[in-house]
N, C-alpha and C positions, 0 to 999 in steps of 0.2 A: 504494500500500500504506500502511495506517494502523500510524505508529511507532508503537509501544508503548516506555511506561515503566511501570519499579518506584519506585515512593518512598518510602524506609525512615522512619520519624522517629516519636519519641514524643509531639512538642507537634501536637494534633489540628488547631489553628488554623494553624499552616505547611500542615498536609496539605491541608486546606482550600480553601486559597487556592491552591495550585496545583494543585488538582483540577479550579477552575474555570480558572484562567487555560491550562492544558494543551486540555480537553475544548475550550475555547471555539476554541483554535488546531487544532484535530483531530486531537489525538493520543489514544491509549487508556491512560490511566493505572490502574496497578492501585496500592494502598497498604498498607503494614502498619505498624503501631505500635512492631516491634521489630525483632531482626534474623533472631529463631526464625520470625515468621510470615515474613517476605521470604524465609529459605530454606524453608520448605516451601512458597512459591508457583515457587519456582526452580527443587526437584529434584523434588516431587511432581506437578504439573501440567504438567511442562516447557512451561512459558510462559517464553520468555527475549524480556528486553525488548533494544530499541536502545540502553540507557542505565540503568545502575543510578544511583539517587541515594539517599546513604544519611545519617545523621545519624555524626557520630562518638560521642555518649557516650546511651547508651540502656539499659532494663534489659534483662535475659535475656543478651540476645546482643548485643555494642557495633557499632558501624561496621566497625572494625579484625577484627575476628572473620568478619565476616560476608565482607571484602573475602578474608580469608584465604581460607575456605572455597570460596569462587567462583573463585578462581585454582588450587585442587586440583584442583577440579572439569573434567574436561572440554568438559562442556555449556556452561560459564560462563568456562573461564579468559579468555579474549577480550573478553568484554564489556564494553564503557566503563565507566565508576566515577565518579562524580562525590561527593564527601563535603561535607558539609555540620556547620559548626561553630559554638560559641559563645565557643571557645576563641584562634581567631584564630591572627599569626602563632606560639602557645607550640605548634604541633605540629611532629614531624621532616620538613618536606617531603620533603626527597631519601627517607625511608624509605618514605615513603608512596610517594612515584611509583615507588622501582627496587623494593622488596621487595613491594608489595600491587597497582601498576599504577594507583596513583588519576592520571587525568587533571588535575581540578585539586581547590583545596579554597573552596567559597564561604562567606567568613564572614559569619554571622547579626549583625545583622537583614539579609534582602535584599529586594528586591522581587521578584514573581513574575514582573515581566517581565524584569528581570536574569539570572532565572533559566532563563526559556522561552528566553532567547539563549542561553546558555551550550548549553543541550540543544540545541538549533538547532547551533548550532557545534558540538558533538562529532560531531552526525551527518552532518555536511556533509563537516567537515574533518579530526575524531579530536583535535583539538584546542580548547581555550575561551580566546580573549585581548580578555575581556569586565576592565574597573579591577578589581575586588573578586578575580577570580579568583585565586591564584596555583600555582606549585609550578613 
């Protein structure tokens, strides 16, 4: 069965590159720019991926919003969460992990293949203990 990810993020050049480094490893990546189009690929299409990956600070709808929403949500509250920052250690881990469920949070800049482990790793084991990762 071909994994399926989401991946949130407003810098096109991230989405980019892990477009290709995902596709190239066989996985189905779908993408959106904000966190308004990732949930109308979530509850309008009910496509739910193996692994959300989302940016923390975005316009429309932020990371944190979005994490929110998909943990209301039935369809979604389960699904991995992987957030993605610029911000580094200045965010609340423990909030993140016990009130939103973010598995881990990778701080920008990363390499796509940093990153195809980490996805690799949550789907393996629910868990990411890739250096950069933390929480």
């Amino acid at each position: 069965m071909t994994k399926r990810i989401l991946m949130c993020d407003d810098e096109c050049h991230i989405l980019h590159a892990a477009e290709i480094k995902f596709r190239r490893a066989g996985f189905e990546l779908r993408t959106a720019s904000d966190g308004e189009e990732a949930w109308e690929i979530l509850s309008q299409e009910s496509w739910i991926p193996h692994v959300l990956i989302t940016d923390c600070q975005m316009p429309r709808l932020d990371g944190i919003g979005l994490c929110r929403r998909c943990r209301e949500n039935p369809e979604t509250r389960d699904m991995p969460i992987l957030m993605l920052t610029a911000k580094g250690l200045e965010l609340p881990q423990d909030e993140y992990a016990d009130q939103l469920g973010v598995l881990g949070i990778l701080s920008k800049p990363f390499s796509p293949r940093e990153l195809l482990q980490c996805v690799e790793q949550i789907i393996e084991t629910g868990t990411c203990k890739i250096p950069k990762v933390y929480l």
